[in-house]
C-alpha positions as CSV (number, residue, x, y, z in Angstrom):
1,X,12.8,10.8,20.5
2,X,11.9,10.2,16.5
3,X,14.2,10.9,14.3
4,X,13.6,11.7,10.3
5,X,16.4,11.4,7.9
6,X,15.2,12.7,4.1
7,X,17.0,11.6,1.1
8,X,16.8,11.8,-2.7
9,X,16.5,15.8,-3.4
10,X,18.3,17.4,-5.7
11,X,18.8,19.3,-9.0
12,X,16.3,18.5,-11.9
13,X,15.1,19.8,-15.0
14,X,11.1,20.9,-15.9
15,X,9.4,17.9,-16.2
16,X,11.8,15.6,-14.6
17,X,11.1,13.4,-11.8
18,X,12.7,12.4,-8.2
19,X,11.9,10.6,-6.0
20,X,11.8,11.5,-2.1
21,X,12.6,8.6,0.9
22,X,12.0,9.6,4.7
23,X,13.5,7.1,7.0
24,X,12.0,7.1,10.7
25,X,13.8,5.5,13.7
26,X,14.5,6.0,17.3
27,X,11.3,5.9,20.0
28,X,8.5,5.2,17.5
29,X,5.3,3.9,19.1
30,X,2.3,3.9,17.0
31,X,2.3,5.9,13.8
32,X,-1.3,7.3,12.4
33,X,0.3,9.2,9.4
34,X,3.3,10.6,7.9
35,X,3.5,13.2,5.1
36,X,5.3,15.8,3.4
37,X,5.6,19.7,3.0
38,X,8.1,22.2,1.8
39,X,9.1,25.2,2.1
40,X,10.0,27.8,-1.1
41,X,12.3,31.4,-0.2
42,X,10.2,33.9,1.3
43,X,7.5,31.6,1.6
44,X,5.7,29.8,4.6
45,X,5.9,26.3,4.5
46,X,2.8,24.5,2.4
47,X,1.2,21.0,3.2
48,X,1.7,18.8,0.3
49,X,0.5,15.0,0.9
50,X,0.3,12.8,3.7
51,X,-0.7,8.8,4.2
52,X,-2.2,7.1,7.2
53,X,-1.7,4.1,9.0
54,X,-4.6,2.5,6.6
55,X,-3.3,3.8,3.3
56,X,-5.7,7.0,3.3
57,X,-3.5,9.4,1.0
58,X,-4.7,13.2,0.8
59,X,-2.6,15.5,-1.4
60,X,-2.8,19.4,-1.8
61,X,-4.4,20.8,-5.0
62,X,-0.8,22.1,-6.0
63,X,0.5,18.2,-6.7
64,X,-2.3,16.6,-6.9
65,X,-2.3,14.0,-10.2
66,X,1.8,14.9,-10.2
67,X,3.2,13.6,-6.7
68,X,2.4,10.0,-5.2
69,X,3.0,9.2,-1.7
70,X,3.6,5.6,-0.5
71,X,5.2,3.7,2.6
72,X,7.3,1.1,3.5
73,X,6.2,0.1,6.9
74,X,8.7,-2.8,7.9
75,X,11.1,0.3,6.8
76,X,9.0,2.8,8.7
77,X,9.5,5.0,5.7
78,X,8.0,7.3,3.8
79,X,8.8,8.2,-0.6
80,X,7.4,10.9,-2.1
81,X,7.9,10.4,-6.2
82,X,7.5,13.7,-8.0
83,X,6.4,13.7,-11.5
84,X,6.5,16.5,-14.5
85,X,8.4,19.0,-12.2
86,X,8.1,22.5,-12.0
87,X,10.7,25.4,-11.6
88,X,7.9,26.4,-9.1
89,X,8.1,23.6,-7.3
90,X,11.6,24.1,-6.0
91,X,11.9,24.2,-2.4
92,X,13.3,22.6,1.0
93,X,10.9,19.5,1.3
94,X,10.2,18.2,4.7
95,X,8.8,14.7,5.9
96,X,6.9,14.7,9.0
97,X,5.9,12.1,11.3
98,X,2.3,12.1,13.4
99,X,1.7,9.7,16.1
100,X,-1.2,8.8,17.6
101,X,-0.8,10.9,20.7
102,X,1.9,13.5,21.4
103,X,3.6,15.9,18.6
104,X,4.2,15.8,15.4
105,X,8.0,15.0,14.7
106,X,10.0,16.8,11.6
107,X,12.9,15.5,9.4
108,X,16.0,18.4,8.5
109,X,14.7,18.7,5.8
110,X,16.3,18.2,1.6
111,X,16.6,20.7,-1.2
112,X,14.8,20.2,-4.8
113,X,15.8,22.6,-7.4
114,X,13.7,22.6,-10.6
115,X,16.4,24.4,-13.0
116,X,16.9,24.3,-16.9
């Protein structure tokens, strides 16, 4: 069993910044990626970035040049800084874990509001 724990959302302004941390622990065996999507109101929930065991970073179009994902591996965790934020970009955000075999494994999830 892997469990996720996100931290660092909150309640920002239009073009402010946070910063997202994903903490793994419990049964983890070998990693090949972890990531992050979210998850706006009556929407479904949208692949944002992810990083691979060899640094490999892909990001979605909607973040691209804004949001920078990074690890920690000794911490087997996972920060997702978000840059020039946008009220459209409010939403849960979810960090996600993908091993090399078996399921992916999902964190509870954290809120961002983007709100003048």
């Amino acid at each position: 069993q892997v469990q996720l724990v996100e931290s660092g959302g909150g309640l920002v302004q239009p073009g402010g910044s946070l910063r997202l941390s994903c903490a793994a622990s419990g049964n983890i065996e070998s990693i090949y990626a972890m990531g992050w999507s979210r998850q706006a109101p009556g929407k479904q929930r949208e692949w944002l970035a992810t990083i691979t065991y060899k640094d490999n970073t892909n990001y979605a179009d909607s973040v691209q040049g804004r949001f920078t994902i990074s690890r920690d591996i000794a911490k087997n965790t996972v920060y997702l800084q978000m840059n020039s934020l946008k009220p459209e970009d409010t939403a849960v955000y979810y960090c996600y874990l993908r091993p090399n075999s078996g399921s992916d494994s999902w964190g509870q999830g954290t809120q961002v509001t983007v709100s003048s």
